[in-house]
C-alpha positions as CSV (number, residue, x, y, z in Angstrom):
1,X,23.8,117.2,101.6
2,X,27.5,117.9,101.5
3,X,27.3,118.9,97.9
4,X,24.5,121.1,99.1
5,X,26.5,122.5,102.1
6,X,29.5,123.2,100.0
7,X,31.6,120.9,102.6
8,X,32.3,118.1,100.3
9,X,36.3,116.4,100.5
10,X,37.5,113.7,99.4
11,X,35.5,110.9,97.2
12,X,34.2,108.2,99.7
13,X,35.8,110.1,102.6
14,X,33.7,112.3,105.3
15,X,35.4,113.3,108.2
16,X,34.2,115.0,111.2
17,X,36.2,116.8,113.7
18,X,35.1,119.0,116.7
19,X,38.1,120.4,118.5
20,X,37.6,121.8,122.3
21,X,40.0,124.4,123.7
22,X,40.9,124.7,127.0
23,X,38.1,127.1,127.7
24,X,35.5,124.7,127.2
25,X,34.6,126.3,123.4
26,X,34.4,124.1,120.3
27,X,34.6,124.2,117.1
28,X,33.3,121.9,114.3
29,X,35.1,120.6,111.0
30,X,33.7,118.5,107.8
31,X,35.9,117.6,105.5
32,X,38.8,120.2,106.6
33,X,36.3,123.3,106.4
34,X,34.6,124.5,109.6
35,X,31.0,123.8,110.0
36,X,28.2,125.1,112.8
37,X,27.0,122.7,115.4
38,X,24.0,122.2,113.6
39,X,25.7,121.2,110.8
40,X,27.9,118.6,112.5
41,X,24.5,117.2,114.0
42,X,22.9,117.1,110.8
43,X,25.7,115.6,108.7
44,X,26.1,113.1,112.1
45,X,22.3,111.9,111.3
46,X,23.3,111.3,107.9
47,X,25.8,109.1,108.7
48,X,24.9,107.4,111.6
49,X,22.0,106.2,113.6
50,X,22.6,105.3,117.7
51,X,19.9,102.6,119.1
52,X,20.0,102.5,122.4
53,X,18.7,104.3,125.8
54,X,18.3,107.4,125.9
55,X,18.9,107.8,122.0
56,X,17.2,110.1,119.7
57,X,16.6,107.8,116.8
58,X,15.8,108.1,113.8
59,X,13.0,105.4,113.5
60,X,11.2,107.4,116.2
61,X,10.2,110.0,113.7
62,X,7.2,109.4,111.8
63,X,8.6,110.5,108.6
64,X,11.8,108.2,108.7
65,X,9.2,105.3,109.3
66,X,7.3,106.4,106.5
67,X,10.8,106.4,104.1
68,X,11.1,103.1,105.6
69,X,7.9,101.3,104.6
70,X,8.4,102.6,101.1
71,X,11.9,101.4,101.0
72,X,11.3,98.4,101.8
73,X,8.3,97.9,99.4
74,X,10.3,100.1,96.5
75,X,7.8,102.7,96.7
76,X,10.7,105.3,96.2
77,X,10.2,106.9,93.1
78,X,6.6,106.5,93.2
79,X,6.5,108.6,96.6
80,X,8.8,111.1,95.2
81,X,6.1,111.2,91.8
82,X,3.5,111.8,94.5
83,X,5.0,114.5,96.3
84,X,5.7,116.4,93.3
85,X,1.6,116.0,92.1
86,X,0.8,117.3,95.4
87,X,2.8,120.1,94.8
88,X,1.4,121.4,91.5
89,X,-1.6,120.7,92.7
90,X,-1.5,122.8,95.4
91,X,0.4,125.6,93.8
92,X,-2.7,125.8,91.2
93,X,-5.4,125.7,94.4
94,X,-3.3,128.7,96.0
95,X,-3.3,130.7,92.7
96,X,-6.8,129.8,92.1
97,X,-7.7,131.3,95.9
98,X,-5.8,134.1,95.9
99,X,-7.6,135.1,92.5
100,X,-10.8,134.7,94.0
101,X,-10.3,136.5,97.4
102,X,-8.5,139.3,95.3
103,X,-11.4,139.3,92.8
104,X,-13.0,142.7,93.7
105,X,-9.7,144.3,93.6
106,X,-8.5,142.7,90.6
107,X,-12.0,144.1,88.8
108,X,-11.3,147.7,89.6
109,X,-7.3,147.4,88.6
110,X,-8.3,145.8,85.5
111,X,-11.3,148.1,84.3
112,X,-8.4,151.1,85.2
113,X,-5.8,149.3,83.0
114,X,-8.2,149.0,80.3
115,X,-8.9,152.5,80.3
116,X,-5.3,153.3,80.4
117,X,-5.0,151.0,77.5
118,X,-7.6,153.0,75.5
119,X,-6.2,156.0,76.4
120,X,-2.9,155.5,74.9
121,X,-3.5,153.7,72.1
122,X,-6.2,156.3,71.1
123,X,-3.4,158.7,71.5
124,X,-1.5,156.9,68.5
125,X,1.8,158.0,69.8
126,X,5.2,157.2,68.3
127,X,8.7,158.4,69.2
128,X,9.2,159.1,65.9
129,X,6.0,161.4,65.1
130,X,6.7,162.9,68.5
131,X,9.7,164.0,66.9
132,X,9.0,165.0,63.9
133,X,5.7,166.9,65.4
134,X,8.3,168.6,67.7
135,X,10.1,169.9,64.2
136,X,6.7,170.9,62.7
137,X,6.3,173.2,65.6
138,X,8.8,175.1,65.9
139,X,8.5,175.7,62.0
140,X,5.0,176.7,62.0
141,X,5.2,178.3,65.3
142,X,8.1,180.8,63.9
143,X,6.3,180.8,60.2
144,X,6.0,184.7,60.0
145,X,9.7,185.1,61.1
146,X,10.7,182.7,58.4
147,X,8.7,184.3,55.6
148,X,10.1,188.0,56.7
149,X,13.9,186.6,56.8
150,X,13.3,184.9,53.4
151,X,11.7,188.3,51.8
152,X,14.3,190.4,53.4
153,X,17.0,188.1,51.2
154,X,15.2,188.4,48.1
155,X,15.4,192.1,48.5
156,X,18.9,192.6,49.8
157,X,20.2,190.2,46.7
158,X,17.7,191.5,43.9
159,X,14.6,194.2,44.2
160,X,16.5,196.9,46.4
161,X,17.8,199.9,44.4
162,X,21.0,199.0,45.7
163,X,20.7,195.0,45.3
164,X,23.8,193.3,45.3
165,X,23.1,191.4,42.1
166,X,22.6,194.5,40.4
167,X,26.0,196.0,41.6
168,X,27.8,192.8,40.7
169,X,26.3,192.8,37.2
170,X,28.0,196.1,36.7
171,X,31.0,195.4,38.4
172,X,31.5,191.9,35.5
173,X,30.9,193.9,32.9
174,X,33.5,196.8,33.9
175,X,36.1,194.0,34.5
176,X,34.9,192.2,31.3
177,X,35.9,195.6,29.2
178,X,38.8,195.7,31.2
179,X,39.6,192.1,29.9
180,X,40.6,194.2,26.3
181,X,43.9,195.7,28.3
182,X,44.5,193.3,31.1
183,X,44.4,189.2,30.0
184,X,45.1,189.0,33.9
185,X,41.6,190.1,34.5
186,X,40.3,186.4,33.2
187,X,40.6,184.9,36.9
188,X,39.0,187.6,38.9
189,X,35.9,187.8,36.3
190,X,35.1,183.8,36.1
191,X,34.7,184.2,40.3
192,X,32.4,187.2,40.0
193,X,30.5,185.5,37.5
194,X,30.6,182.4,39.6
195,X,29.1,184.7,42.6
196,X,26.5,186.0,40.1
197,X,25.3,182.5,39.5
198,X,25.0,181.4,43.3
199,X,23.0,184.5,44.5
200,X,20.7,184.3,41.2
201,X,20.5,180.4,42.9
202,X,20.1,182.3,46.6
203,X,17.1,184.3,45.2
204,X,15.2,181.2,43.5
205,X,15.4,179.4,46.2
206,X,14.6,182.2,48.6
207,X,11.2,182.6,46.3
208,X,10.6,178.9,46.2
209,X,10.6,178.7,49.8
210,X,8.1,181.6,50.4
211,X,5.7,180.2,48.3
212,X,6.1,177.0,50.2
213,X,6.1,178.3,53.7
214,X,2.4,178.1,55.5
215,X,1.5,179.8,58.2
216,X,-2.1,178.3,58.4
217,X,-3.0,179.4,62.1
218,X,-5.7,176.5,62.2
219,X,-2.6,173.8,62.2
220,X,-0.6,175.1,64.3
221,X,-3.5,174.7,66.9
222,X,-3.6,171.5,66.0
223,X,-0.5,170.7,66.5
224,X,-0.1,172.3,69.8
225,X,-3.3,170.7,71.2
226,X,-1.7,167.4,69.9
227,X,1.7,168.3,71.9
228,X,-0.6,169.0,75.2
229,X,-2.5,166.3,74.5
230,X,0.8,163.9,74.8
231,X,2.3,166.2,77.6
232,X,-0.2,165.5,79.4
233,X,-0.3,161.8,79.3
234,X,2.9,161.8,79.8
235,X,2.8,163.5,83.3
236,X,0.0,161.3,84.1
237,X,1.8,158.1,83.7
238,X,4.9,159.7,85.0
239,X,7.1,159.1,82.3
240,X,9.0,161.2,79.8
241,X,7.0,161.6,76.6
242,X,9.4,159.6,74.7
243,X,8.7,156.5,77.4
244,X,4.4,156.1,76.2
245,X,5.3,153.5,74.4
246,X,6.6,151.7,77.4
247,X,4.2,152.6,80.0
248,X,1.5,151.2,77.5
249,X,3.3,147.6,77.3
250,X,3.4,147.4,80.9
251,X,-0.1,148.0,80.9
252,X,-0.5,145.2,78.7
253,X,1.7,143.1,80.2
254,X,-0.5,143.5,83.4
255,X,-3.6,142.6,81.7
256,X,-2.1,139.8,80.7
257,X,-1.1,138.6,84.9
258,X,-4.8,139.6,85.9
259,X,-6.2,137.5,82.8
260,X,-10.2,137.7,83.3
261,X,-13.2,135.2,84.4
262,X,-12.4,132.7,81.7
263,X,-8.6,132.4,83.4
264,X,-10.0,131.9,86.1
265,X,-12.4,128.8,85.4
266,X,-9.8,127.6,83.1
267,X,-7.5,127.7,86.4
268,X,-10.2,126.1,88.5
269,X,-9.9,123.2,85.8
270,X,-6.4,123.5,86.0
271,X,-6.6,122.6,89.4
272,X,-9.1,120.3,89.6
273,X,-7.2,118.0,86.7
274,X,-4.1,118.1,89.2
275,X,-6.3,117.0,92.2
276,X,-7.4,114.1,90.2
277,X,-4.1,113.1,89.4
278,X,-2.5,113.4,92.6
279,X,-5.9,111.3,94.3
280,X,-5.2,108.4,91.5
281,X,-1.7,108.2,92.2
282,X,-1.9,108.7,96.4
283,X,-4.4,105.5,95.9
284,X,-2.3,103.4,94.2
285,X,0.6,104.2,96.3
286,X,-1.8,103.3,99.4
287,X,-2.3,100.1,97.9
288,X,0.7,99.2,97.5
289,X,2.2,100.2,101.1
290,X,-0.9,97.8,102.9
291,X,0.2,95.1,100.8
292,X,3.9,95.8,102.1
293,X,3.1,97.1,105.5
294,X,1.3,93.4,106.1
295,X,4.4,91.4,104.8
296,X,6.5,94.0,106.9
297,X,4.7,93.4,110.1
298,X,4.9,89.5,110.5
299,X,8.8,89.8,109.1
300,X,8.9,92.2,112.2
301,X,6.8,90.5,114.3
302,X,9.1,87.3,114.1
303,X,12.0,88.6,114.4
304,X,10.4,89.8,118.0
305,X,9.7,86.3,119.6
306,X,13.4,85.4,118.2
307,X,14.8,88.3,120.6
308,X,13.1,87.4,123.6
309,X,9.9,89.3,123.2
310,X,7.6,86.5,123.2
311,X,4.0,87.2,122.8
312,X,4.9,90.6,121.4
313,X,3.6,91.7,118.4
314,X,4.7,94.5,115.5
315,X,2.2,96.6,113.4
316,X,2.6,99.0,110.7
317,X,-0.3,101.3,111.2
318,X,-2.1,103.2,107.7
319,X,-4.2,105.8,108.8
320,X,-6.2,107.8,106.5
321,X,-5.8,111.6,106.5
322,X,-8.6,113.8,105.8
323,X,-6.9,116.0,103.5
324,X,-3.9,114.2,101.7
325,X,-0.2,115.7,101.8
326,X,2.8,115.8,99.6
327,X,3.2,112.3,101.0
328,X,0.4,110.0,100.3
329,X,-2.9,109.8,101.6
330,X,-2.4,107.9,105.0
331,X,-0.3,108.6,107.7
332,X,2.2,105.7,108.6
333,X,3.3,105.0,112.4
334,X,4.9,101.8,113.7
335,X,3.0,100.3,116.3
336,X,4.3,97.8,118.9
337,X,2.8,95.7,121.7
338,X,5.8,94.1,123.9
339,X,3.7,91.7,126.0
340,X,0.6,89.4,125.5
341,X,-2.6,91.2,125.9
342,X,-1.2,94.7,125.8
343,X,-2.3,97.2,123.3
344,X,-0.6,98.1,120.6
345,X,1.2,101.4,120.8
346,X,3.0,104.1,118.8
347,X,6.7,102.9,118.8
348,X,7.8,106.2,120.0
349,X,6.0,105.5,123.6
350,X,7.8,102.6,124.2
351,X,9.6,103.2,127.4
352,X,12.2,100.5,128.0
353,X,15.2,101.1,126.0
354,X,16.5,97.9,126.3
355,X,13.0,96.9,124.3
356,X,13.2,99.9,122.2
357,X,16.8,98.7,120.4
358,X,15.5,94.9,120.6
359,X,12.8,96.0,118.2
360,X,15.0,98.8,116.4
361,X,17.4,95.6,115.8
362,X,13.9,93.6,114.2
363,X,13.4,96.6,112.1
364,X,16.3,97.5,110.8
365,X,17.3,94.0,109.8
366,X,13.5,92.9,108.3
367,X,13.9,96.6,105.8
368,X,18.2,95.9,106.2
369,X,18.1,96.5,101.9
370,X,17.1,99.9,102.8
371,X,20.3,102.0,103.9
372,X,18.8,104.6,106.1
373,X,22.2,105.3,107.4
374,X,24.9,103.8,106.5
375,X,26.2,103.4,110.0
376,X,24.2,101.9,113.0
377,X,25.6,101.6,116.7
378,X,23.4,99.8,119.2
379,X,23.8,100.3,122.5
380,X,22.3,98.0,125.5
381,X,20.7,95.2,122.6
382,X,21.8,92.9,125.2
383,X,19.5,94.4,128.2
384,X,17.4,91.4,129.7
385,X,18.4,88.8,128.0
386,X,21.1,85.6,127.8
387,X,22.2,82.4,126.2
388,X,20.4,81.3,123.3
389,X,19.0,84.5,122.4
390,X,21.9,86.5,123.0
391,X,23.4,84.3,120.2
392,X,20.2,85.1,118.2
393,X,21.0,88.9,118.5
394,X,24.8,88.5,117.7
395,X,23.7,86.3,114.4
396,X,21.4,89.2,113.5
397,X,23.9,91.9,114.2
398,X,26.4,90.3,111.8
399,X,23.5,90.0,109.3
400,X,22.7,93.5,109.5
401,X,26.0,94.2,108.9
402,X,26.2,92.7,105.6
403,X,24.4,95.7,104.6
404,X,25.8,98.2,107.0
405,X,28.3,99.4,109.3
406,X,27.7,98.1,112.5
407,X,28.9,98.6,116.2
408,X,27.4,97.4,118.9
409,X,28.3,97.6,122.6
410,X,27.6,94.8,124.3
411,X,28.4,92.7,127.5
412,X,27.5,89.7,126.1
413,X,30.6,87.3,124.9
414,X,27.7,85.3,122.7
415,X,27.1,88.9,120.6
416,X,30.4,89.7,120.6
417,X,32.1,86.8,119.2
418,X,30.0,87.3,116.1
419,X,31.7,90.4,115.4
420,X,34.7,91.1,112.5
421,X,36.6,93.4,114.7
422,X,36.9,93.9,118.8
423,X,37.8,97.0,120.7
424,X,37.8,96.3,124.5
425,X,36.9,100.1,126.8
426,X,38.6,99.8,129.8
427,X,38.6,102.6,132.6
428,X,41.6,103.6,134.7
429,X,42.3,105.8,137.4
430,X,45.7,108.1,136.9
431,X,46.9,111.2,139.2
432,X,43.3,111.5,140.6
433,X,42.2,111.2,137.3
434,X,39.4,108.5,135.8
435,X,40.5,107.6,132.1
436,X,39.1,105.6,129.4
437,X,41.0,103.8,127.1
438,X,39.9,101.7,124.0
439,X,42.0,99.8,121.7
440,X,41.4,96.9,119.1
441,X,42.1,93.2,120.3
442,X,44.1,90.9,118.1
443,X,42.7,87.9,117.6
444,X,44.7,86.3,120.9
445,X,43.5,89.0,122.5
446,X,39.9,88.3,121.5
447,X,40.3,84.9,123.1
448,X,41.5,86.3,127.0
449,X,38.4,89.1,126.2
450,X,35.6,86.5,125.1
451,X,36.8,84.2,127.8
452,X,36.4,87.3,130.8
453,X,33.0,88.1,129.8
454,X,32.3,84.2,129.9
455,X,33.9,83.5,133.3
456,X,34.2,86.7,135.4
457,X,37.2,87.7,137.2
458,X,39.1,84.1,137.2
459,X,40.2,82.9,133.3
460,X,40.4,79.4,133.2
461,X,41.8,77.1,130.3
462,X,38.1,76.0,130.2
463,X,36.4,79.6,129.3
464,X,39.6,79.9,127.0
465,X,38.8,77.1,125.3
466,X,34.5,77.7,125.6
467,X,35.5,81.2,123.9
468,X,38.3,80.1,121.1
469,X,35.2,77.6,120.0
470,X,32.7,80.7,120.2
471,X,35.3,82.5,117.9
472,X,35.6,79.8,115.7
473,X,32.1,79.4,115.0
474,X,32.6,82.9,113.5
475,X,35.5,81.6,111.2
């Protein structure tokens, strides 16, 4: 929970701290970090239960009693297996439903995704033939243009009377005369024939590409009803042209969520197989918490007449659910009758406190191997009863405590000589003022204490010796 809460400290260390101002407001620590009230009470329940009047406690709730009965018969991990059955079980019912109530709407968005799905495949589109249709085009689409700039070369460089390859032919053979008087002449007559050579190269190609050029008027209707064609679709879906390709795997990708009839009895299997396997393990896990929950309620029952509540009796009820949850098949409630003849009821209606954290005390020390919390503080265990049995309920306390931290206020010198340690609450009155003061007793100190619950207001040397023996029996 701390780990959870980000307020974790030191290893094996959790301390709490709530620090009130003069104006009345507080404000809550764990660990050194500030925490919300709610998270003080929370991490408090974690670490501590209270038994006693007035007490919320934890073995009130019917799901603490639950964790209890399958603590004490190791039912732990076989609970937790159940719980997560139960889940996947009912995650596949839920899918399975919502499938079926959305079954007329998931028809028409399917038979419109197919469509769509036709649509664009039929359309055969690629980014690259988009592209490269997009370049036919514009050639075809400008074909006579082309074929007129490509004519108007040949006849500038060859056919006109005054073509320029017939002027430069003249001009190299002047200079190549001229050669006969002027050796200097050499350079300027290998560039004009060089020039000569790359028009007569202008001119073939100029020819070659005329005769490659079409300007079929049929394909260039093709090719624009193909371009409208994907223009189109591409408005339709919303998407650039270039994003088809896209829009048709997300179509497919839908398909795929909305699956058909045969997903939806193969989920209906689906779910039936977890159902199965959730029933099969909630009724072995019911099996096995009657077996402990009989065993549990003698243990309980006993430890009952030892604490003063003769003719009482302890019951761990199993009652069946109609529909079974993430935690078993039954519900579980503790049941408790604290006189002869009386019914047993739901421990939660028990009204007297003082029997309430009697039978808390049975509990807890009948299941002690389960650690609920890991500290327990009882408060008015003592309530009604005397002698004998108050030594009972101190020799239980000190059991429990093998196990757990215990504190226990008492008035009885029986329950509290069984204790390791001794803090003695004393009130005093200063300024006007009513004070409480607790401190630990040495063990001296323990003796005078033990021997003033004993004997009242007057010590004698008697009840001093009565409570060094009472403190010894503890040795």
């Amino acid at each position: 929970w701390l780990h959870e809460q980000e307020l974790e400290g030191d290893a094996d260390v959790c301390l709490l701290r709530r620090v009130l101002d003069i104006n009345g407001r507080s404000r809550g620590f764990i660990n050194g970090r500030s925490a919300t009230l709610q998270q003080m009470r929370e991490a408090g329940e974690h670490l501590l239960d209270i038994h006693g009047q007035h007490a919320h406690q934890s073995l009130l709730r019917p799901d603490a009693q639950r964790d209890l009965l399958d603590g004490y018969a190791g039912l732990e991990r076989e609970a937790a297996a159940l719980g997560e059955l139960f889940r996947e079980w009912q995650t596949l019912h839920r899918r399975r439903m919502q499938l079926e109530q959305n079954a007329e709407a998931v028809t028409a968005e399917r038979e419109l995704l197919l469509f769509q799905r036709r649509e664009l495949e039929t359309l055969n589109f690629s980014v690259q033939g988009w592209s490269e249709l997009q370049a036919e085009h514009a050639r075809l689409s400008h074909a006579a243009s082309l074929l007129e700039t490509a004519q108007f070369g040949v006849e500038v460089l060859s056919e006109a009377d005054t073509a320029c390859l017939a002027q430069l032919h003249a001009l190299i053979a002047r200079v190549r005369a001229g050669l006969e008087f002027d050796a200097a002449l050499q350079d300027m007559l290998s560039m004009l024939e060089s020039a000569q050579n790359e028009l007569q190269e202008a001119v073939y190609a100029l020819r070659h590409y005329q005769q490659r050029l079409d300007s079929d008027p049929q394909q260039l209707r093709e090719q624009e009803q193909r371009m409208a064609d994907i223009v189109d679709a591409a408005r339709k879906y919303r998407v650039a042209p270039e994003q088809l390709p896209e829009a048709l795997q997300r179509i497919v990708a839908r398909l795929d969520e909305l699956g058909g009839d045969a997903d939806l009895a193969a989920l209906a299997q689906q779910e039936n197989s977890a159902r199965e396997k959730y029933l099969a393990a909630g009724k072995k896990l019911s099996a096995s918490r009657k077996k402990a929950a009989g065993k549990l309620s003698r243990e309980i029952t006993e430890a009952m007449q030892a604490l003063a509540m003769q003719g009482g009796s302890f019951a761990v009820a199993l009652t069946e659910l109609d529909e079974g949850n993430m935690h078993g098949l039954e519900a579980v409630e503790f049941q408790v009758a604290t006189n002869p003849g009386t019914p047993l009821r739901g421990l939660a209606k028990v009204a007297s406190g003082g029997e309430l954290s009697r039978i808390s005390l049975a509990i807890q020390v009948a299941a002690s191997q389960v650690a609920i919390v890991p500290t327990l503080i009882f408060d008015e265990v003592d309530s009604g009863i005397g002698g004998r049995v108050a030594e009972i309920v101190g020799q239980l306390l000190k059991r429990l405590g093998q196990r757990h931290q215990v504190m226990c206020v008492t008035h009885l010198p029986q329950v509290a000589a069984m204790a390791d340690a001794q803090w003695q609450v004393s009130k005093s009155t200063r300024d006007g003022a009513t004070l409480s003061t607790i401190r630990v007793l040495k063990q001296g100190e323990r003796v005078e204490e033990i021997a003033r619950m004993l004997g009242g207001v007057k010590i004698t040397d008697t009840t001093r010796k009565h409570a060094a023996e009472m403190l010894g029996m503890d040795a």
